[in-house]
C-alpha positions in Angstrom: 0.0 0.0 0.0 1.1 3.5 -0.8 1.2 6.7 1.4 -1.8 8.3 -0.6 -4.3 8.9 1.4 -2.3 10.6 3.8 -1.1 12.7 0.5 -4.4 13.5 -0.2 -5.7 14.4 3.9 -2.7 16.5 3.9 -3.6 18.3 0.5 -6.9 19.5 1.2 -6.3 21.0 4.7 -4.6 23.7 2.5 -7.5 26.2 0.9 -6.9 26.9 -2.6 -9.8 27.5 -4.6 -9.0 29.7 -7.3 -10.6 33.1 -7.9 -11.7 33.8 -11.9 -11.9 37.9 -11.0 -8.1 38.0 -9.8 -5.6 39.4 -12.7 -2.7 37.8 -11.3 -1.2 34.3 -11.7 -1.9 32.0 -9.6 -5.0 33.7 -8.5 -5.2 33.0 -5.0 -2.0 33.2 -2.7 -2.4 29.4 -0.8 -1.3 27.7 -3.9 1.9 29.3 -4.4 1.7 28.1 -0.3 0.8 24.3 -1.7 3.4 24.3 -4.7 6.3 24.8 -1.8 5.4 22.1 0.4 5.0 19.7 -3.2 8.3 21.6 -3.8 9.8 20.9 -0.8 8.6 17.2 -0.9 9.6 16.2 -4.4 13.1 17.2 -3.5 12.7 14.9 -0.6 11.7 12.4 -3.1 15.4 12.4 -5.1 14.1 15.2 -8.0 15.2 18.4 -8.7 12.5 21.3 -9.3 11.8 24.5 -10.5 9.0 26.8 -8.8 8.7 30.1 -10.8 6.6 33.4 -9.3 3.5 32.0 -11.0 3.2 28.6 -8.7 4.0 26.6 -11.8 6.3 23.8 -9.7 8.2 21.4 -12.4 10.0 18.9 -10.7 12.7 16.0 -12.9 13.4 12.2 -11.8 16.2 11.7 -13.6 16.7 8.2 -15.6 17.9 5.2 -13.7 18.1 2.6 -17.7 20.6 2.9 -19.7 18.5 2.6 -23.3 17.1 6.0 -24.6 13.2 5.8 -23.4 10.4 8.9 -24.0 10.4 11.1 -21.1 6.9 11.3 -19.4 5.3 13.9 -17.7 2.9 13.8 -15.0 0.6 16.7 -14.2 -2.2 17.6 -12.0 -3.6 21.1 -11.0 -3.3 22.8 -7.2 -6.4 24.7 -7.5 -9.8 23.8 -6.6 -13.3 25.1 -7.7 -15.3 27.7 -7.2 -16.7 26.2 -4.2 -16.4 26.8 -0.1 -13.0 25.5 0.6 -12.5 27.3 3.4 -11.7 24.2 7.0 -12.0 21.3 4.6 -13.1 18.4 7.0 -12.4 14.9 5.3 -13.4 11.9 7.1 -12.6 8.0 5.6 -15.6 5.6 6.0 -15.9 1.8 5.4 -18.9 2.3 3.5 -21.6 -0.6 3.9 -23.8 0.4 1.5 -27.1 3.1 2.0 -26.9 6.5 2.3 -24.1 8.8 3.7 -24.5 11.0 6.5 -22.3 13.8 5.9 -22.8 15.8 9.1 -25.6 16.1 12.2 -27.2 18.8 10.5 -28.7 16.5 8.0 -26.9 17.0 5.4 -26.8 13.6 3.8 -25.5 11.9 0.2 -28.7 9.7 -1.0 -28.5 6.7 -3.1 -31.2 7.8 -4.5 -29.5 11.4 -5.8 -26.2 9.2 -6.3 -26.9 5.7 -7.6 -23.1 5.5 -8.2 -22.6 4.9 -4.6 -24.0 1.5 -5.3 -20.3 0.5 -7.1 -18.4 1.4 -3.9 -20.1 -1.0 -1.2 -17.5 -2.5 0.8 -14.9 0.0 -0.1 -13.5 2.9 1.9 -14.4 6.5 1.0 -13.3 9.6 1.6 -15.7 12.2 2.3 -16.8 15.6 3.2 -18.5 17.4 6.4 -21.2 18.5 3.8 -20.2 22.0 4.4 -17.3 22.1 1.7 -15.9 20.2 -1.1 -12.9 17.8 -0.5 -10.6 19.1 -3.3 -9.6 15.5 -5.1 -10.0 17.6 -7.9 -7.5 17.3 -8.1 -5.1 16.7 -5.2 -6.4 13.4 -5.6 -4.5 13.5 -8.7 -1.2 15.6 -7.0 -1.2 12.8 -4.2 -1.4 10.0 -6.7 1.7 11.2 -7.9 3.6 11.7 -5.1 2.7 8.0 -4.2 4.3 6.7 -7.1 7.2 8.8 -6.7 7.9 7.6 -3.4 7.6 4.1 -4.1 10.5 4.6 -7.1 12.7 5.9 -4.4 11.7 3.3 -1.7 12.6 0.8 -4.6 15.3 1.8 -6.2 15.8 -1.1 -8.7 12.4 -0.5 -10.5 13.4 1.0 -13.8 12.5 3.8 -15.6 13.4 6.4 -18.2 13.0 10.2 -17.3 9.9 11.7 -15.3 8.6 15.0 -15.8 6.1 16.1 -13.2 4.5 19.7 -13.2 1.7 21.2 -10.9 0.0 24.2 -12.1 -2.4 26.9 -11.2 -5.6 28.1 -11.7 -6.9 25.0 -14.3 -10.4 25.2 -12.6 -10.6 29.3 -14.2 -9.1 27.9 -18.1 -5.8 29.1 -17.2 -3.9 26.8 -16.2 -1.4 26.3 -19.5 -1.8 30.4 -20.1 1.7 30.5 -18.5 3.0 26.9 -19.1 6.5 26.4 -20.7 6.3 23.3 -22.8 9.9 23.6 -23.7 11.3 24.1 -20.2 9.5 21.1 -19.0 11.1 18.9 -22.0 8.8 16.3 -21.9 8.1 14.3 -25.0 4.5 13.4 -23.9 2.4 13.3 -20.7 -0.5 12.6 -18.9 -3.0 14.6 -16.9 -3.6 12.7 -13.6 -7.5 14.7 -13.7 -10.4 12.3 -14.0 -13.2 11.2 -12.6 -14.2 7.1 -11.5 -11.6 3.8 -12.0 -10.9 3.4 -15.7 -11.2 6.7 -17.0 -9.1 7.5 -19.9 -9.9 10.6 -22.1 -8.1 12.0 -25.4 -11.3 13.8 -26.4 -12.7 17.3 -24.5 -15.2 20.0 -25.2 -14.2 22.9 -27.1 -15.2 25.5 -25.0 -16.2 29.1 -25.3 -17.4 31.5 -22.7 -20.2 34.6 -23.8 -20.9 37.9 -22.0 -24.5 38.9 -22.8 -25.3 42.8 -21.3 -28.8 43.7 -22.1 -30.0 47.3 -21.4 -33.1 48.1 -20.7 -35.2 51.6 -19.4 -36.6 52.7 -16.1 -39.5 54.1 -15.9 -42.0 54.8 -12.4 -43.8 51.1 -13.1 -47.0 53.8 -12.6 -46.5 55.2 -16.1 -44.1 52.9 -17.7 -46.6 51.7 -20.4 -45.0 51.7 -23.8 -42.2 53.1 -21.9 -40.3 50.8 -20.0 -38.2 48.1 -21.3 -37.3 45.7 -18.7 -33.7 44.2 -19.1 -34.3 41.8 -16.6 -37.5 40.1 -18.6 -35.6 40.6 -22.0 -32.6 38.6 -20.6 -35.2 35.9 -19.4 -36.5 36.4 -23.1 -32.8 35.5 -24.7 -32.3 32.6 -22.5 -36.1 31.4 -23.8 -34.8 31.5 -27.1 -31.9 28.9 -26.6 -32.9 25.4 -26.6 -33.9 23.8 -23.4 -32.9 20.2 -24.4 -29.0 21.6 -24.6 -28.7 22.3 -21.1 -26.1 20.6 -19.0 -29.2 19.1 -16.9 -30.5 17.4 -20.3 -26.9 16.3 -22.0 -24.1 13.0 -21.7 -21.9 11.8 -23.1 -20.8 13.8 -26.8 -23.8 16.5 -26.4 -23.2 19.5 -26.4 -25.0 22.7 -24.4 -25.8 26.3 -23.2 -24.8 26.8 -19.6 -26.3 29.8 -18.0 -23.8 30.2 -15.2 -24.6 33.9 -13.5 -27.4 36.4 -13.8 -27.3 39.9 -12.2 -29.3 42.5 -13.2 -31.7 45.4 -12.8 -34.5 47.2 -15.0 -31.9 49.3 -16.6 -29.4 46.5 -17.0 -29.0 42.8 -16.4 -25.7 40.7 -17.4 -26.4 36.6 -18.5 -22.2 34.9 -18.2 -23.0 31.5 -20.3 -20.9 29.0 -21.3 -20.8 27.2 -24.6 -19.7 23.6 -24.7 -19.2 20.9 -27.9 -17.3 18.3 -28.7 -17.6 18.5 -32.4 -16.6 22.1 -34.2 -19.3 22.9 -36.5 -21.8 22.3 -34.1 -19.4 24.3 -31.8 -19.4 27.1 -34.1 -23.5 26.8 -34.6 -24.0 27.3 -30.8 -22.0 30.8 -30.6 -23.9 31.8 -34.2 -27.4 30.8 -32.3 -26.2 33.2 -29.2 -25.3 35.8 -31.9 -28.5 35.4 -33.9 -30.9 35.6 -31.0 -29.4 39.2 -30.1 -29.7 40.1 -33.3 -33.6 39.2 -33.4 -33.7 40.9 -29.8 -32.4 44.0 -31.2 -34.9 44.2 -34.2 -37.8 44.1 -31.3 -36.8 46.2 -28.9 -33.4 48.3 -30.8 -30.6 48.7 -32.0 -27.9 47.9 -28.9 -30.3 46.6 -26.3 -28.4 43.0 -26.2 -24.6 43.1 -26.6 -22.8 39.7 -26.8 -19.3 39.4 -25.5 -17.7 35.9 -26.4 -14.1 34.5 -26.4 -13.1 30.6 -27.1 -11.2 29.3 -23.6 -10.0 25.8 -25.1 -10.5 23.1 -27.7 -10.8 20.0 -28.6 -7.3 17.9 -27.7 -8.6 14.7 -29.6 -6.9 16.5 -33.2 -3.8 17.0 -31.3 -3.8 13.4 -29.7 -5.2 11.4 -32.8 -1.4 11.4 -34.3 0.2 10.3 -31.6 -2.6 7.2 -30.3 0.3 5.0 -28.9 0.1 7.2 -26.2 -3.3 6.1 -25.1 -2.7 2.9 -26.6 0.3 2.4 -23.9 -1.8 4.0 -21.2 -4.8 1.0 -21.9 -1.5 -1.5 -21.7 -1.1 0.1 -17.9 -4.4 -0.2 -17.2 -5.1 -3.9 -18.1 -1.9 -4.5 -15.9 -3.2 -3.3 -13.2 -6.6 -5.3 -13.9 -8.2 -2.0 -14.9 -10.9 -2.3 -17.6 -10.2 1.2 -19.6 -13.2 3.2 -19.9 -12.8 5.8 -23.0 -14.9 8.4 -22.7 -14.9 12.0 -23.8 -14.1 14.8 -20.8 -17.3 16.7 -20.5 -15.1 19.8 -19.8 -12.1 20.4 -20.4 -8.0 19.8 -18.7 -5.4 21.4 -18.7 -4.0 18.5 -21.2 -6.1 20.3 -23.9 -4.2 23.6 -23.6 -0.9 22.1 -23.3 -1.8 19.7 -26.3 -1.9 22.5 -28.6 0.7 23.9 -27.4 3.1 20.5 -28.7 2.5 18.5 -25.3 0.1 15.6 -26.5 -1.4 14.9 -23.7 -4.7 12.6 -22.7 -6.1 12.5 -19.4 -6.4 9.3 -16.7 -9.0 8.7 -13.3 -8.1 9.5 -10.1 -10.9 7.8 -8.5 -13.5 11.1 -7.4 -16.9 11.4 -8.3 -19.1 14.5 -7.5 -16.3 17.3 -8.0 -17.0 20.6 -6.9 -19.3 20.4 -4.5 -20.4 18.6 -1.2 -21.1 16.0 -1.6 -17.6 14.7 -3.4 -16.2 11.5 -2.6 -13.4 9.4 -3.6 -12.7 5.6 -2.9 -9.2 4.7 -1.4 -8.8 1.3 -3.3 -9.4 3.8 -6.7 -6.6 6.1 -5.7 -4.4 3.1 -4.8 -5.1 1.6 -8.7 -4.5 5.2 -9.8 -1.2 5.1 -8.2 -0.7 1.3 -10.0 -1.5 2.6 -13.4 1.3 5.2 -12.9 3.9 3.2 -12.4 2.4 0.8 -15.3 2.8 3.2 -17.2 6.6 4.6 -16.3 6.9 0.4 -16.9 5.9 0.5 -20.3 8.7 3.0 -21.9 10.9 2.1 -19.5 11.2 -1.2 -21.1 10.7 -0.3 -24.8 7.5 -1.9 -24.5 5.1 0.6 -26.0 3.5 1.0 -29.4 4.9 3.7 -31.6 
C-alpha cells in the first residue's frame, strides 16, 4: 500500500480554490503556499524542481536505464473550484452500502440522488463534512503522484526512463497552461492525472467558449411605464427562452453538447447573462456561438438597435486533433491499465484539462482517473482502493517506456 491517502488528507487541509476575477497568476495566494510544500517534498523524493513566481512547480526524476526511453510527464492542478473551501473536513468511511451521513445537520449523500454509490459497497471512502468540497480535484490526482514517486525511491531497482512532473495553477478558471513552458518542461509526452471514477481514460474534451450577454433596458415609475419601459431583466429571461432547453447541462451526456447559463445579475436598466458554450464537435461548436449571436440580433430588431450586446471568447478546444497522431500514447496508457486489472473506460471529458491547452501547445497529452466522483461540491467523494489503482497505473505506465514496450 502506498502513502496516498495521507497525501491526499494532507492536501486538502490547504484552501486553494482559485478566484476567476483576480488578474494575477496563480489567482489565490495558498497555492503558491501548496506548490512549496509539493516543492519541498519532491526534493525529498530524489528530483530536482523548479517553482517560478506564478506557482508553476516542475519537478525531474532523472533516468535510472541505460536505453534512450520517451520522457513522461505527469501533471495535475493545485487549484480547486469555485466552491467553499474554506476548513476542509475529510473523514474515511468503510462504506456498507445506504446513504451517507455527511454531518448532524442533516446534510446527507442519498443513493437515490447518487446511484453511483451503489459501485463502492464494501470499499473505503473519503468524504466531506457537507459544508465544503474535499478538493480530489485534483489533489487526488497531485497525491497519486507523489505515491508513485515515493515508491520509485523506496525501490530503487524498478526501472524507468526520465519523469517530468508539473503542478499548475488556476486550471479550474481555463488558465492553467496560459503561463505553461512546454519547452522548459522537456517532456516528449504526458499525462493529466484529472479524471473522474476507476478506468477513465480521455483523449477527447469539449471545445469551449465562454459569452458575455449585457442587455440594457429603461426605467421608468412602473405607474407610467406603459410603452415606456423596457425591462432588461425580462428581455434577458427572453434570450435565455430562445436557446434550446434540451442543450442544457441538466439534459446532455456523453458527446452533447450545451448552453450553460452560469450567473445572472441584473436590474431594470441593465442585467448581465455569463454562459458557457460547450461541444465536442466544431461545427456544431461554431453553430451554438452563431445561435447566441442570432438571437441578439432578433432581440435587437424588437426592442433596438444595442439593447443585447454579446461578449464571447473561445477558452479551449478539442485535444482529440492533437492526440489522434500520436494514439500510442493512449494505446500504452490501456496497456497500464489492463496490468493493473483496470478495464479502460474511454470516454470524452465533458469539460475540459489542462491536457487540452498544453496539447496544442506541442504537449500531446490525454487524461487518466483518479478515482473522485461529485467534483465541486459537497457531496464529493473518492474511494481509497481507486486512488491506490491510480497510483498502480502510474507506475504501469513509467513500466511500459521504461522497457521499450510501447507501441509507436
Amino acid at each position: 500500500m502506498s502513502n496516498v491517502i495521507d497525501n491526499l488528507l494532507r492536501y486538502v487541509a490547504i484552501n486553494t480554490r482559485s478566484d476567476d476575477k483576480s488578474k494575477v497568476t496563480p489567482s489565490t495566494p495558498n497555492q503558491m503556499k501548496l506548490a512549496k510544500l509539493l516543492q519541498k517534498e519532491l526534493e525529498e523524493l530524489g528530483l530536482t524542481t523548479e517553482l517560478d513566481d506564478h506557482a508553476y512547480l516542475f519537478g525531474t526524476l532523472p533516468s535510472n536505464i541505460e536505453s534512450e526511453t520517451k520522457t513522461i510527464a505527469f501533471l495535475a492542478h493545485l487549484d480547486t473550484a469555485n466552491f467553499n473551501s474554506e476548513n476542509v473536513n475529510p473523514r474515511v468511511i468503510e462504506y456498507k452500502g445506504g446513504d451517507i451521513e455527511l454531518n448532524e445537520g442533516g446534510k446527507t449523500m442519498a443513493v437515490r440522488d447518487f446511484p453511483n454509490l451503489a459501485s463502492y459497497i464494501g470499499q473505503r471512502l473519503v468524504v466531506t463534512d457537507g459544508t465544503t468540497l474535499l478538493g480530489a480535484d485534483d489533489k487526488a490526482g497531485i497525491a497519486e503522484i507523489m505515491a508513485a514517486l515515493k515508491i520509485l525511491k523506496d525501490n530503487p531497482t524498478i526501472p524507468h526512463g526520465e519523469i517530468k512532473v508539473a503542478f499548475t495553477p488556476d486550471e479550474e478558471i481555463g488558465r492553467g497552461p496560459a503561463l505553461f513552458d512546454v519547452e522548459k518542461l522537456g517532456a516528449d509526452l504526458g499525462y493529466t492525472v484529472d479524471g473522474g471514477p476507476l478506468g477513465e481514460l480521455q483523449f477527447e474534451n469539449f471545445n469551449a467558449a465562454s459569452a458575455d450577454i449585457t442587455v440594457r433596458g429603461r426605467s421608468v415609475h412602473p405607474g407610467s411605464a406603459k410603452n415606456k419601459m423596457k425591462n432588461a431583466i425580462l428581455i434577458a429571461c427572453e434570450f435565455n427562452a430562445a436557446l434550446p432547453a434540451e442543450e442544457r447541462p441538466e439534459h446532455t451526456e456523453g458527446y452533447e453538447g450545451f448552453f450553460h447559463l452560469d450567473e445572472m445579475n441584473g436590474r431594470v436598466e441593465e442585467t448581465i447573462l455569463n454562459y458557457i458554450i460547450r461541444d465536442h464537435d466544431m461545427d456544431k461548436f461554431q453553430a451554438k456561438k452563431e445561435r447566441m449571436n442570432k438571437t441578439a440580433q432578433n432581440l435587437n430588431k424588437k426592442y433596438g438597435e444595442g439593447t443585447v450586446e454579446v461578449t464571447m471568447s473561445d477558452s479551449y478546444y478539442n485535444m482529440k486533433e492533437k492526440i489522434e497522431p500520436y494514439m500510442y500514447i493512449v494505446e500504452n496508457a490501456k496497456q497500464a491499465f489492463e496490468m493493473a486489472g483496470v478495464q479502460p473506460q474511454i470516454s470524452p471529458v465533458r469539460g475540459g484539462t489542462d491536457g487540452a491547452q498544453l496539447s496544442y501547445k506541442g504537449l500531446p497529452c490525454p487524461n487518466i482517473f483518479t478515482g473522485g466522483e461529485n467534483f465541486h461540491g459537497e457531496f464529493e467523494f473518492i474511494s481509497v482502493e481507486s486512488m491506490e489503482k491510480a497510483v498502480e497505473v502510474i507506475l504501469n505506465i513509467i513500466a511500459v517506456y521504461a522497457e521499450n514496450q510501447f507501441v509507436e
